[in-house]
N, C-alpha and C positions, 0 to 999 in steps of 0.2 A: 228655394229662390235661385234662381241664376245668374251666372255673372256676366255683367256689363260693359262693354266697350264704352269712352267717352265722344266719339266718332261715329257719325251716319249722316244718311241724307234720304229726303223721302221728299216726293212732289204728288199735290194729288187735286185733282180739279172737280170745278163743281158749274151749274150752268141754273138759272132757274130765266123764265120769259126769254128776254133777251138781252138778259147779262151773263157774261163768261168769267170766270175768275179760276186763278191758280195759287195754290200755296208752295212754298218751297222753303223748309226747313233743315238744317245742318248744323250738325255741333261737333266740337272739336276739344282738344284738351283744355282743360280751367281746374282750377284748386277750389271753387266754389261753383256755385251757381249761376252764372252771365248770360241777360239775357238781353237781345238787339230785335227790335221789331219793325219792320218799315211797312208801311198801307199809304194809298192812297189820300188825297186829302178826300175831308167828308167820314172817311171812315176810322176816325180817331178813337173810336169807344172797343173796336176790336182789339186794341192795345192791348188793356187791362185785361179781356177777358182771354187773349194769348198766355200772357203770362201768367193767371191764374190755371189756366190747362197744363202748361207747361209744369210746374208749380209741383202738379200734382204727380207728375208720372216719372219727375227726372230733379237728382240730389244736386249731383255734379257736370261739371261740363260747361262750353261757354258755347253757348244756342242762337243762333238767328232763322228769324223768319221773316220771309219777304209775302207778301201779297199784292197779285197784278190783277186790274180788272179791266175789262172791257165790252161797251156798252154798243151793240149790233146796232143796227137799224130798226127801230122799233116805232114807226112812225104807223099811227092808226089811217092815216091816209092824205091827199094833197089838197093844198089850198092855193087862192091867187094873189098873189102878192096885189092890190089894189095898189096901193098908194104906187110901186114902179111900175105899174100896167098903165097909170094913167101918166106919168111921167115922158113914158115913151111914146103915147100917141100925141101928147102935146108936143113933142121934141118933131114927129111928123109935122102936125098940124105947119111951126114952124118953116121947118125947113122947104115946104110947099113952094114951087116957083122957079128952086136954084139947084136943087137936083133935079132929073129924072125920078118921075115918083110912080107909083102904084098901090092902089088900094090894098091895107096891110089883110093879109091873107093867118086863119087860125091857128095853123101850125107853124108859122114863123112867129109869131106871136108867145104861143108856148117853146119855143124854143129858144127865146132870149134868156139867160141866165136867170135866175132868178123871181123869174116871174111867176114859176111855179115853185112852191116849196113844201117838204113833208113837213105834216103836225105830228109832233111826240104827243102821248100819251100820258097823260098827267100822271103824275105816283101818287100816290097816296100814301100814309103815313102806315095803314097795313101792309102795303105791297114790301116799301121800305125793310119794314121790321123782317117779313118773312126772309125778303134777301138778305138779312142780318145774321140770321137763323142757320139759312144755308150756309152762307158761308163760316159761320161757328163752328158746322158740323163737320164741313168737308177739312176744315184746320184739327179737328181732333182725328179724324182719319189720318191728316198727315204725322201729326205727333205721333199715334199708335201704330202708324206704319214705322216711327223712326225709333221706336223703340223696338219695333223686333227687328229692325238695322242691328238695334246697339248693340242686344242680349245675341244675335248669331255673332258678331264679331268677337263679342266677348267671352263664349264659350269654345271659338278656337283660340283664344290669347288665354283661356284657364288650360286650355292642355299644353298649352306654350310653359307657363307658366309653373303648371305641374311636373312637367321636367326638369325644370331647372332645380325645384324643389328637391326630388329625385336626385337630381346630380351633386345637390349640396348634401345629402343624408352621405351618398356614394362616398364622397371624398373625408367628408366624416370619418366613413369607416377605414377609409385609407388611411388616415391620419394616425387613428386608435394602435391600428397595425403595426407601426413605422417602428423600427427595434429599437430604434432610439428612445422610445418615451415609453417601453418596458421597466418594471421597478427596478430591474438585476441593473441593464443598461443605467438609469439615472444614478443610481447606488457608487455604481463605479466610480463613471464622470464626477460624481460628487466627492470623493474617494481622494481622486487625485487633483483636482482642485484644491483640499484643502492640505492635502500634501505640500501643494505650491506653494500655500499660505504660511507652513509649518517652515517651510527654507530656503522664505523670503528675508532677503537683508537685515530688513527691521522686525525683530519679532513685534507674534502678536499676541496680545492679553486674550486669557481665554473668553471673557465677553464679549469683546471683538471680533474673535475668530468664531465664536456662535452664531453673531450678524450675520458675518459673511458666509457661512454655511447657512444660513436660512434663505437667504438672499439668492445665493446660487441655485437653491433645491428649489426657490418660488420658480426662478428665470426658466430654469429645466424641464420643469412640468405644465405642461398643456392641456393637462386630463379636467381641469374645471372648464375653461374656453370650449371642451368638445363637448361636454354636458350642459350646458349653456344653446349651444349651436344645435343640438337635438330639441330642447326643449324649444327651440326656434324652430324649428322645423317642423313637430308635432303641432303647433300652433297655425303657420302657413297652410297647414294640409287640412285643420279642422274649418280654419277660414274659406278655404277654395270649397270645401263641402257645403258648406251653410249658403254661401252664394250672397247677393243681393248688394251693396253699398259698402264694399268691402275694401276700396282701394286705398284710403288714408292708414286702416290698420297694417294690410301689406307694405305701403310704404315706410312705415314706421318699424317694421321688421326688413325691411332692408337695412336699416341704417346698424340694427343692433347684430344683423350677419355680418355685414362690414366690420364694425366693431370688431367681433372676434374674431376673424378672419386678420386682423391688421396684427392683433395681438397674438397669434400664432407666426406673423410671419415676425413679427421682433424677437419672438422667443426660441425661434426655430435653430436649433444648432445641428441639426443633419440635413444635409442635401436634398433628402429625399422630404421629409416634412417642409423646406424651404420650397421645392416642386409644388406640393400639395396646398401650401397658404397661398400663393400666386394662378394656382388654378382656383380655388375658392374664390378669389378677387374677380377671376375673369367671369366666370358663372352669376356671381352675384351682380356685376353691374348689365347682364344681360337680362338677370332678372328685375333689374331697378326698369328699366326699359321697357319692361314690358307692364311693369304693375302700373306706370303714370298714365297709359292710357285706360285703367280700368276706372271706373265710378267707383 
């Protein structure tokens, strides 16, 4: 399965006799499902079957679709307005005497407004249904046009994404490196810390000064946070692989990168690993950024 953008747009038209209609579909980022439908009046029953299409092809994301119709000229042929045909020869009849008159002539006649008018074509409750049809079909073209929107956009934001991945393994390994958080190194540090402790003012009981050797040796060491942050890692990269509705689990490994990434930079007592938790931070919330727009 592949991974999906929450983002696209797709327009796609459909025509049956002499009615025209357009779909125009777009979605955007949502935490759920949202969906907006707007039709014409008359065609209120395409609502439900929107949103049951929808339904089917799309988890996350907040979706509208709009539908426009319009209805040509479809008149099977012209008739005489009777009743203002004979309006206006009585309205002659009248005025007979006080203007200058002339016997009314056939094409002035048809050329009064309305005298002539087109008859529409009765519908029928088949014709109906079949335009119903159409336009169902031409809206599920539009959805499946906007889902291969969603999955092209989505699989340049998984190699976006897989880099960042990439860059957090990187600094990981940077991290591992750092001679600071070697056991010779922390042994020292540990060393003389509690040297401090031994010729400090107020001695300390040796239960005490246990604590605070445990306490310093916890503060010291960062090697469970970077075994943590692999196991996040391996997990991200198995997620980008599998594909399909994956965006709430990535986001939810955001938060637990973040996490250790905060707790290496509290723990950080060389320059260089302090470097390395502040690049993690910056990495990671480029990766927060990019996972909100997946499904």
């Amino acid at each position: 399965m592949t991974v999906a953008s929450m983002t696209g747009f797709a327009r796609e038209e459909g025509r049956i006799d002499d009615y025209v209609w357009v779909w125009e579909v777009k979605s955007v980022n949502g935490r759920g499902l949202d969906f907006r439908c707007r039709v014409p009046q008359g065609y209120d029953e395409l609502d439900a079957r929107a949103r049951q299409a929808a339904q089917k092809r799309f988890k996350r994301g907040s979706l509208s679709l709009n539908l426009s119709v319009n209805h040509l000229d479809g008149s099977a042929g012209l008739a005489v307005n009777r009743e203002l045909l004979d309006q206006v020869l009585a309205l002659g009849e009248d005025l007979k005497g006080r203007v200058e008159d002339a016997k009314p002539r056939l094409e002035g006649l048809l050329a009064i407004r309305g005298i002539v008018e087109p008859v529409s074509e009765v519908e029928t409750p088949e014709l109906r249904a079949a335009r119903i049809a159409a336009m169902e079909a031409t809206l599920g073209a539009a959805l499946d046009a906007l889902v291969t929107a969603r999955q092209s956009e989505g699989a340049r934001m998984a190699d976006v994404v897989a880099g960042h991945v990439d860059e957090i393994a990187r600094l990981t390994d940077d991290a591992e490196g750092v001679a600071a958080l070697q056991p010779k190194a922390i042994k020292e540090r540990l060393a003389a810390n509690i040297q401090d402790l031994l010729e400090a003012d107020t001695p300390l009981s040796e239960e005490r000064l246990a604590q605070e050797a445990a306490l310093l040796a916890n503060k010291a060491d960062v090697r469970e946070e970077l075994d943590r942050l692999r196991a996040h890692i391996e997990a991200a990269r198995e997620l980008l692989a599998k594909g399909g509705s994956i965006g709430r689990q990535l986001d939810f490994l955001c938060q637990e990168f973040n996490r250790e990434s905060n707790t290496i930079c509290s723990k950080a007592q060389d320059l260089e690993l302090t470097r390395i938790g502040l690049a993690f931070k910056s990495v990671i919330d480029q990766f927060r950024e990019q996972v909100q727009n997946i499904e």
